[in-house]
C-alpha positions as CSV (number, residue, x, y, z in Angstrom):
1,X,0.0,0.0,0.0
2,X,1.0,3.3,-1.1
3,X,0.1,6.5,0.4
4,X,0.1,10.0,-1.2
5,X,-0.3,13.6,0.2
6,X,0.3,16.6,-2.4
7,X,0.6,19.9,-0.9
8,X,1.7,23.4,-2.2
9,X,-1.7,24.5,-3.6
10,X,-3.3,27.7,-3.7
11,X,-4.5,31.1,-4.9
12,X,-2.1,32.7,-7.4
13,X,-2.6,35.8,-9.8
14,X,-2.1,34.6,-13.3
15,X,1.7,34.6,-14.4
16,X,2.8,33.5,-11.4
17,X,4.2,30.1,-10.2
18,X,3.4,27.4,-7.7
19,X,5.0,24.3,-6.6
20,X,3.4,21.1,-5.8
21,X,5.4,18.9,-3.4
22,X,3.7,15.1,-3.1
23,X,5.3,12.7,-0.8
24,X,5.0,8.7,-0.8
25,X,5.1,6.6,2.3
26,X,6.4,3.2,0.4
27,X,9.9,2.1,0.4
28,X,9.9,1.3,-3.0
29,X,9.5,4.8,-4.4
30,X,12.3,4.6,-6.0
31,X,10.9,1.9,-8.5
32,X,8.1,3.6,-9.0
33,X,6.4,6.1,-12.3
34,X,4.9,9.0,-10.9
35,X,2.5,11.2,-12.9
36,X,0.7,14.2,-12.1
37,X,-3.3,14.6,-13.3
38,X,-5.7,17.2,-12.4
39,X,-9.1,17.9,-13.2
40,X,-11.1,21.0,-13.0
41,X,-14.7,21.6,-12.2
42,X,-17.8,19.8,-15.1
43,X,-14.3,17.8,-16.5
44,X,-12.5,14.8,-16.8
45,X,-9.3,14.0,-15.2
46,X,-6.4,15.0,-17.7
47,X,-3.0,13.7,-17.4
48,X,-0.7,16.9,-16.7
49,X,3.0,15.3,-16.7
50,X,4.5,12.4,-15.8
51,X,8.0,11.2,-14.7
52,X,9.7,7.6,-15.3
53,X,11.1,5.8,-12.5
54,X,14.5,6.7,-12.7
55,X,14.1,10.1,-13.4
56,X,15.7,9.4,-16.9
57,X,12.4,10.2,-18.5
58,X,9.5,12.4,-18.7
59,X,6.5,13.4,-20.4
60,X,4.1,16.3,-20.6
61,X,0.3,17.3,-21.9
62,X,0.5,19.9,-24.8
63,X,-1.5,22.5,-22.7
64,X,1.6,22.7,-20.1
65,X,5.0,21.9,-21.8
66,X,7.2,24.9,-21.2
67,X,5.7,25.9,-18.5
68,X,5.7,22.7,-15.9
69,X,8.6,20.9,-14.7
70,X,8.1,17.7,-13.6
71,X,10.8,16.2,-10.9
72,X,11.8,13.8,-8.3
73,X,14.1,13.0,-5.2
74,X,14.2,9.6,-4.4
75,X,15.9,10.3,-0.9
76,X,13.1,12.1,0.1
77,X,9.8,9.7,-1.5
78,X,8.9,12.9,-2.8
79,X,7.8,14.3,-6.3
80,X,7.2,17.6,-7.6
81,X,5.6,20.1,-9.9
82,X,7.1,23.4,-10.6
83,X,4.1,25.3,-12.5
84,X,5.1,28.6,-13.9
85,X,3.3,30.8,-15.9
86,X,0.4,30.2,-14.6
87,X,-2.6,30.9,-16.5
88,X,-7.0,30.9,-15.7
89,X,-7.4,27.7,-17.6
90,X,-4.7,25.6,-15.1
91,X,-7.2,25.8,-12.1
92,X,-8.4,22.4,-11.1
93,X,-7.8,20.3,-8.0
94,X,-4.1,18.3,-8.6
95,X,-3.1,14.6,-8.0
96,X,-0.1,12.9,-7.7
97,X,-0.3,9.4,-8.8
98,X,2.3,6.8,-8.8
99,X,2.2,3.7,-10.7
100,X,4.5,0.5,-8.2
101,X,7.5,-1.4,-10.0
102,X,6.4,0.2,-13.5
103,X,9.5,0.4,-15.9
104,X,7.8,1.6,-19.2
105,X,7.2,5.0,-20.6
106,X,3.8,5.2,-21.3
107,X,3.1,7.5,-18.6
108,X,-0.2,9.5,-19.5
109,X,-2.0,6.4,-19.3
110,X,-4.6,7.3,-15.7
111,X,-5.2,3.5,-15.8
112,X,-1.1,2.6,-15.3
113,X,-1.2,4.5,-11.9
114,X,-2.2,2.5,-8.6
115,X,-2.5,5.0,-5.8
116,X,-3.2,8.4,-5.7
117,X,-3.8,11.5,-3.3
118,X,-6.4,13.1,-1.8
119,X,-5.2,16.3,-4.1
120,X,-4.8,19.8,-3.7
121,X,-6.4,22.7,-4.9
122,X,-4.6,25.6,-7.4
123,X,-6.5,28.5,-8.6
124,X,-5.4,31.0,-10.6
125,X,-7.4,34.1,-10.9
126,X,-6.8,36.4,-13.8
């Protein structure tokens, strides 16, 4: 059993930058894919960016390349998102995800991911 707690939410004026922390109690983090999703109010849960388990790889949705940073520390079972540039549209309630002993790439995939977080609001007002 995983467990996941995201913080580093909140209210931010557009342009401005926010950065998610999510720590995992497991001590197998380290083999683990960890992805990021969010989903905003009357939508589905979108896949935001998503991170390999060495670190070696990662991948992001079109709406957030250049602006996210996806990352991880495996000393401290923690990933995180460095949002920047923060626009309107990025509000939504974030997850972290993370996906036990995967070792592919396909990391958008919501179905490759067995434990998530509770999430944590970000709202960016314009």
């Amino acid at each position: 059993q995983v467990q996941l707690v995201e913080s580093g939410g909140g209210l931010v004026q557009a342009g401005g930058s926010l950065r998610l922390s999510c720590v995992a109690s497991t001590r197998t983090f380290s083999t683990c894919a960890l992805g990021w999703f969010r989903q905003a109010p009357g939508k589905e849960c979108e896949f935001v960016a998503g991170i390999n388990w060495s670190g070696g790889r990662t991948d992001y949705a079109d709406s957030v390349k250049g602006r996210l940073l996806i990352s991880r520390d495996n000393a401290k079972n923690t990933v995180y998102l460095q949002m920047n540039s923060l626009k309107p549209e990025d509000t939504a309630v974030y997850y972290c995800a993370a996906a036990q002993s995967y070792r592919g790439n396909y990391l958008s995939k919501k179905d490759l991911y067995d434990y998530w977080g509770q999430g944590t609001q970000v709202t960016v007002s314009s």
